[in-house]
KOLDO-920518 format. One line per 4 residues: number of its first residue (from 1); for each residue z, y, x of N, C-alpha, C, O, CB. Coordinates in nm, 4 decimals, padded with zeros to 6 digits. Each point is the difference from the previous one (the first is absolute). Glycine has a CB too. Example, Ala and Ser with C-alpha at 12.3 -4.5 7.8 and 13.67 -1.06 7.14 Angstrom:
2
1 = 00.7800 -00.5690 01.3190 00.0000 00.1190 -00.0890 00.0000 00.1200 00.0900 00.0665 -00.0019 00.1036 00.0581 -00.1154 -00.2928  -00.1966 00.2223 00.1542 00.0060 00.1190 00.0820 00.0730 00.1090 -00.0770 00.0169 00.1108 00.0509 -00.2314 -00.1736 00.0675
//
This chain:
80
1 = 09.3601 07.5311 12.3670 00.0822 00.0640 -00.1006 00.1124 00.0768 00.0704 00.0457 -00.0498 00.1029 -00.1007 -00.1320 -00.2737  00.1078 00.3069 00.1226 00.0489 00.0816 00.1105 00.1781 -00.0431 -00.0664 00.0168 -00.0056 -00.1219 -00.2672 00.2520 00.1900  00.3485 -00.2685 00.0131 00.1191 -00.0340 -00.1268 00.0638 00.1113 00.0774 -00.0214 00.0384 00.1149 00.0578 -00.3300 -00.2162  00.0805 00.3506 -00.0264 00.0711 00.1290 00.0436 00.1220 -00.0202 -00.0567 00.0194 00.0171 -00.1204 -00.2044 00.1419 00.1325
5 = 00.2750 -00.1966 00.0702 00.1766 00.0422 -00.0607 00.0323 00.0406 -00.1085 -00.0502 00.1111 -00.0165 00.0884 -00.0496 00.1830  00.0358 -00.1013 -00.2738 00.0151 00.0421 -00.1551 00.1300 -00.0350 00.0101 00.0381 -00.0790 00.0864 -00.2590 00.0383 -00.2250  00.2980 00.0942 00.0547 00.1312 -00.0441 -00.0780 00.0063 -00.0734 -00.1295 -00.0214 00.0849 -00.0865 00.0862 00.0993 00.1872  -00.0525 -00.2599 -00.1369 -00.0261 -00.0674 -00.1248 00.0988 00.0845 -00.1589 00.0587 00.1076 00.0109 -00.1020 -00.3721 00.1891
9 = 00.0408 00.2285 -00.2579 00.0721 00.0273 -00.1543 00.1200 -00.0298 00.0466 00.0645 00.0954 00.0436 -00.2278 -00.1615 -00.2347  00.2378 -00.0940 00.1963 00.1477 00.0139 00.0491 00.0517 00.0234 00.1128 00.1190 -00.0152 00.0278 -00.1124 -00.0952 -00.1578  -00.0999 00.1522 00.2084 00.0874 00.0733 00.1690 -00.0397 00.1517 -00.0359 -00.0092 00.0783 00.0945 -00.0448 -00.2912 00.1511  00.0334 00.2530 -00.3576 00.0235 00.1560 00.0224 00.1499 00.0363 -00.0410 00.0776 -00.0872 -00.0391 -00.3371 00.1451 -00.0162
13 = 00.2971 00.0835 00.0672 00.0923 00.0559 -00.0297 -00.0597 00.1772 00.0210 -00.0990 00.0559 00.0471 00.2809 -00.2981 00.0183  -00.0324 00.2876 -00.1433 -00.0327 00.1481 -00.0059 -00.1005 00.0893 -00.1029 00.0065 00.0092 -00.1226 00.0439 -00.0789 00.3475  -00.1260 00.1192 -00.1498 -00.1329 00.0408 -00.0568 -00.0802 -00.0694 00.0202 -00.0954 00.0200 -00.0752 00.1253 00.1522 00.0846  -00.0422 -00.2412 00.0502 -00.1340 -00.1382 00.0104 00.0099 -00.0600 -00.1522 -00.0919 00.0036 -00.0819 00.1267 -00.1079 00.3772
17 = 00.1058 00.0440 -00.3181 00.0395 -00.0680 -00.0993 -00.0427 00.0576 -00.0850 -00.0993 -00.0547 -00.0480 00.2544 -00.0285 00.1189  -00.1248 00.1802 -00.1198 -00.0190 00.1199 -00.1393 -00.1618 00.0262 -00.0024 -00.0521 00.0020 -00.1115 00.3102 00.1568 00.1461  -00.3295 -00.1414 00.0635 -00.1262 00.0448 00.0207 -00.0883 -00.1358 -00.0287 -00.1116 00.0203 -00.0479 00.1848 00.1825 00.2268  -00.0339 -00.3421 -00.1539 -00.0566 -00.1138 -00.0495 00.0408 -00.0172 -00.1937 -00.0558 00.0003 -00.1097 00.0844 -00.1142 00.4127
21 = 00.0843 00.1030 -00.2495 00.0193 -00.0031 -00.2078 -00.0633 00.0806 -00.0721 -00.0062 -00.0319 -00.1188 00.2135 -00.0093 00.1198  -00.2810 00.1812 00.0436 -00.0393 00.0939 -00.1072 -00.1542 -00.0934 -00.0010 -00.0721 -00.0330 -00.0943 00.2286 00.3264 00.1408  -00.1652 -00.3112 00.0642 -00.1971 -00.0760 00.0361 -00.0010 -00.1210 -00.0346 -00.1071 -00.0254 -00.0551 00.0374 00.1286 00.2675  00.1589 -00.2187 -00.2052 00.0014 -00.0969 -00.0559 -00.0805 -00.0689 -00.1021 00.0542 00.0300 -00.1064 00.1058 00.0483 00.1859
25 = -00.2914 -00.1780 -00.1109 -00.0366 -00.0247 -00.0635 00.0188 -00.1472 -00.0694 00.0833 -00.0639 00.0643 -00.1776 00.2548 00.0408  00.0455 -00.2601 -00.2104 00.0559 -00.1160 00.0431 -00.0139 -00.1098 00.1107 00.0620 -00.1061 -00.0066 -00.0560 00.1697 -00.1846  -00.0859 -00.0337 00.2868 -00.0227 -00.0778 00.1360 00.1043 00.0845 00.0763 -00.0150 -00.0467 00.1129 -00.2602 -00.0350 -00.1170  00.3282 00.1337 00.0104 00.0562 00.0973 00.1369 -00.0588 00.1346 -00.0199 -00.0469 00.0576 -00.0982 00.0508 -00.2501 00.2841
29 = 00.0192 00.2345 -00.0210 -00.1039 00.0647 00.0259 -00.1065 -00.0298 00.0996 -00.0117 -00.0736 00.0980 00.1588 00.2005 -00.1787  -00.2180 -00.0427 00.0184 -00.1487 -00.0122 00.1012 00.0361 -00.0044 00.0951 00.1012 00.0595 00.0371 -00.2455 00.0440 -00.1197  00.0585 -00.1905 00.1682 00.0050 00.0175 00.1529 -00.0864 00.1408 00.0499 00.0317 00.0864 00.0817 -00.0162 -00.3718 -00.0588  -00.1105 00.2736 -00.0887 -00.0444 00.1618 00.1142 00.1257 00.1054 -00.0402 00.0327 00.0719 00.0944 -00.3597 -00.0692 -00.1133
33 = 00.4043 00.0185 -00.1090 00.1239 00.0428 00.0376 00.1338 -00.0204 00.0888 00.0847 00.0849 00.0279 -00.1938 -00.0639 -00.1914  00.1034 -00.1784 00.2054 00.1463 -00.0091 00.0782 -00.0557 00.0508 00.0782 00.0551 00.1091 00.0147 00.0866 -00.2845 -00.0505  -00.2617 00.1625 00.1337 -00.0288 00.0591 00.1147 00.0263 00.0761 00.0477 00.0016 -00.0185 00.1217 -00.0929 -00.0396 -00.1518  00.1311 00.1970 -00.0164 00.1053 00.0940 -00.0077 00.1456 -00.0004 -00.0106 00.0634 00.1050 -00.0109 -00.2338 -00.0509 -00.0572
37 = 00.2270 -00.1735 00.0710 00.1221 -00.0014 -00.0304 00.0842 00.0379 00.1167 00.1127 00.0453 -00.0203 -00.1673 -00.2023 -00.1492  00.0024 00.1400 00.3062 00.0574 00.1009 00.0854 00.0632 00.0993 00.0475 00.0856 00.0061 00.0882 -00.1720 -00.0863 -00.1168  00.0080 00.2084 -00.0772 -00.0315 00.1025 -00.0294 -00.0079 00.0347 -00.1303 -00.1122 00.0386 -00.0326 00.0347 -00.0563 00.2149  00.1763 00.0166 -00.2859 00.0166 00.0050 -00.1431 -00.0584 00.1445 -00.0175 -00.0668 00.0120 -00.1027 00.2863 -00.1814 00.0640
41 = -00.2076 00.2946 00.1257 -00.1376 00.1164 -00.0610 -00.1314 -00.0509 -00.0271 -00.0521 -00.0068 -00.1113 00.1399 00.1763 00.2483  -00.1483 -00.2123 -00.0041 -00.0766 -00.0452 -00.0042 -00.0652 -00.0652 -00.1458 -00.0857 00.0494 -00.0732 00.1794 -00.0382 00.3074  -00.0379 -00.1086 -00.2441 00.0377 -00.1207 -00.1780 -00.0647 00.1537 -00.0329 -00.0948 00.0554 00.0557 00.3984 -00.2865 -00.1179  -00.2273 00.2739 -00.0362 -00.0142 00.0417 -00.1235 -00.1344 00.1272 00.0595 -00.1048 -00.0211 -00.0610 00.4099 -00.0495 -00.0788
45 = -00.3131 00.1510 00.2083 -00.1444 00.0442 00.0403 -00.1459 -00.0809 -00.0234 -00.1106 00.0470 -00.0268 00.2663 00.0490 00.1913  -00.1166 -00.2264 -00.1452 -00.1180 -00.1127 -00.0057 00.0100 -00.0267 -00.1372 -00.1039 -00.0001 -00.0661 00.1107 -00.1175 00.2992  00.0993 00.0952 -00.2860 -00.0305 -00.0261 -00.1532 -00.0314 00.1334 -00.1037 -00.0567 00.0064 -00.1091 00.2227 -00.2171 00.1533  -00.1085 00.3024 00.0338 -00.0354 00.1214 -00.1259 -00.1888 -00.0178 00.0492 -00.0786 -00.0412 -00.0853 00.3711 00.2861 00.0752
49 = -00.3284 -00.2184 00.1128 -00.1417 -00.0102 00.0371 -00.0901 -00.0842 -00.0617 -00.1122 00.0327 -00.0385 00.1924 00.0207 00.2188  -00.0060 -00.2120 -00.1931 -00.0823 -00.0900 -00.0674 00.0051 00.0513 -00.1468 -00.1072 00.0102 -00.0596 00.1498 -00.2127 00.2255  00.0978 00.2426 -00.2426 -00.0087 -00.0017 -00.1216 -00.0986 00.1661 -00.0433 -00.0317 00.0255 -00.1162 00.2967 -00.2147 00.1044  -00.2901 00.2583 00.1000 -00.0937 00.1255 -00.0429 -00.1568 -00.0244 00.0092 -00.0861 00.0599 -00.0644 00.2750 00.0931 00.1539
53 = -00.2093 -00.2642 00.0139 -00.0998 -00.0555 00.0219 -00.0663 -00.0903 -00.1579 -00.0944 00.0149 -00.0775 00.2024 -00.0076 00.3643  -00.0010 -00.0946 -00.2713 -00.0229 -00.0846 -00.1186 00.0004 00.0545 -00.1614 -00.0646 -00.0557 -00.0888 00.1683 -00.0982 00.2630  -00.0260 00.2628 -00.1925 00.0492 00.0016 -00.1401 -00.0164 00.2092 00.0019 00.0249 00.0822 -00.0883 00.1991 -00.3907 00.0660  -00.2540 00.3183 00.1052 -00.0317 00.1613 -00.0004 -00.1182 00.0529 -00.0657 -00.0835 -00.0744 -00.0513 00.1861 00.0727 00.2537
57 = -00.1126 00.1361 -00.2021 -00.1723 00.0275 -00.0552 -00.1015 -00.0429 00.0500 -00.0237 00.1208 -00.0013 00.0766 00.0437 -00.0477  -00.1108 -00.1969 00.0783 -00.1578 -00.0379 00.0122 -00.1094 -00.0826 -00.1089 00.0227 -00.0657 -00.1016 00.0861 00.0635 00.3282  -00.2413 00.0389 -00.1533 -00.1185 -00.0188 -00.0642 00.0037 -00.1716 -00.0434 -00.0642 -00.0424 -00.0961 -00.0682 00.2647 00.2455  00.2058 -00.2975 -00.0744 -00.0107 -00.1209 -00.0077 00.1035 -00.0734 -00.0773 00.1167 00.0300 00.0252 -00.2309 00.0049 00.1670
61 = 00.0911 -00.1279 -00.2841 00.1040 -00.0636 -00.1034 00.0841 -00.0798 00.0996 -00.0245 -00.0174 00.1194 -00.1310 -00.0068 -00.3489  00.2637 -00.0232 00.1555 00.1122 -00.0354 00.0681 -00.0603 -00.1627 00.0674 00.0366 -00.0523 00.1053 00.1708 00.2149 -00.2894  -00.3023 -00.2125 00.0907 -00.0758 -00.1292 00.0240 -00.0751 00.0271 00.0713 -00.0541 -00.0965 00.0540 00.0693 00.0025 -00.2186  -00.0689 00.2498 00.2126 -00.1283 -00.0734 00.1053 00.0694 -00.0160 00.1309 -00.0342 -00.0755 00.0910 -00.1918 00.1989 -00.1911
65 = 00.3501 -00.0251 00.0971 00.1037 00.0377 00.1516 00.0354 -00.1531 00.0394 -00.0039 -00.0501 00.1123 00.1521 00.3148 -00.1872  -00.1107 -00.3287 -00.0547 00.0770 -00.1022 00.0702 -00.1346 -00.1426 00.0201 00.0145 -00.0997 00.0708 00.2830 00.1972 -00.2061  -00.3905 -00.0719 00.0705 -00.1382 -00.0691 00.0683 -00.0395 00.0072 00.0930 -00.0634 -00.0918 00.0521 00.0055 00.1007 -00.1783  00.0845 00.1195 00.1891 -00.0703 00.0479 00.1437 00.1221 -00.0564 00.0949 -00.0154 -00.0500 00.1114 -00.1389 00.3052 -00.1869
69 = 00.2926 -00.2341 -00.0008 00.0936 -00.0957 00.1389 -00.0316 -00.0791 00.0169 -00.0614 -00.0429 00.0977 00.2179 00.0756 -00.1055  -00.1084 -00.1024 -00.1296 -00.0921 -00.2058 00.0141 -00.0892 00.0027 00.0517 00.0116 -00.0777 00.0948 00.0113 -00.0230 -00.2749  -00.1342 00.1535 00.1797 -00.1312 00.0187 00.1190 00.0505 -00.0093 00.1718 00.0051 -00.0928 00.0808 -00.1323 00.2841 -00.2763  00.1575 -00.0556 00.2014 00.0442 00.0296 00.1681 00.1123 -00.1204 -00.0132 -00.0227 -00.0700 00.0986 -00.0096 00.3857 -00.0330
73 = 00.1110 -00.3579 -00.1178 00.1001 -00.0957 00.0857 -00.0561 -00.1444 -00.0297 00.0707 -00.0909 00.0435 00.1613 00.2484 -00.0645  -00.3353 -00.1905 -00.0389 -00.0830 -00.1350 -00.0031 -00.0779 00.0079 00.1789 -00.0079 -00.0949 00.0779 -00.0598 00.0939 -00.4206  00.0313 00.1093 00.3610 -00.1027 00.0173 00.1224 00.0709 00.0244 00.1263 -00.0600 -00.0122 00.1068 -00.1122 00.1106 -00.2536  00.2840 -00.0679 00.1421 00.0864 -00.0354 00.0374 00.1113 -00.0977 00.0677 00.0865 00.0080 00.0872 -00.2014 00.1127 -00.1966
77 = 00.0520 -00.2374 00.0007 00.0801 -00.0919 00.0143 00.1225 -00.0204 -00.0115 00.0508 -00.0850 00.0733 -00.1862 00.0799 00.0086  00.2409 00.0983 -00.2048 00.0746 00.0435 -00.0251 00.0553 -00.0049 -00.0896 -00.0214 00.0996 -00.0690 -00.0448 -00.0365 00.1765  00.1582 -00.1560 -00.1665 00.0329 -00.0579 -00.1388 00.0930 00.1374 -00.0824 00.1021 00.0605 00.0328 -00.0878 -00.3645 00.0731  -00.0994 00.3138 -00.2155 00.0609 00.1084 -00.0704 00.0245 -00.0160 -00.1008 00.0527 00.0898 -00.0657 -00.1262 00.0221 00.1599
//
């Protein structure tokens, strides 16, 4: 399992801070989002990406996108 440096919810500040509260769900946030927390451009590039991915136009319903994650991150080995 590869582990990568994150900032958590209460050690941010600044724009980290502001950039977690807008993403905030009721768990936190995602970890494949803190992963970026490094690099707060970064952040929101990855989430506009996921959210055009996920919720953008395409041929595929919003249920099959998020079937095919649950797929790739089951095979994976990757709790999602």
């Amino acid at each position: 399992m590869a582990w990568i440096r994150w900032i958590d919810e209460g050690d941010a500040d600044g724009e980290l801070a502001a950039i977690y509260e807008r993403l905030a769900g009721e768990d936190g946030v995602d970890h494949i989002l803190k992963i970026h927390s490094l690099n707060p451009k970064s952040l929101w590039l990855h989430y506009d990406y996921y959210a055009h991915l996920m919720r953008g136009p395409s041929n595929l319903s919003r249920a099959d996108r998020e079937m095919i994650a649950v797929v790739v991150s089951r095979v994976n080995d990757c709790f999602y």
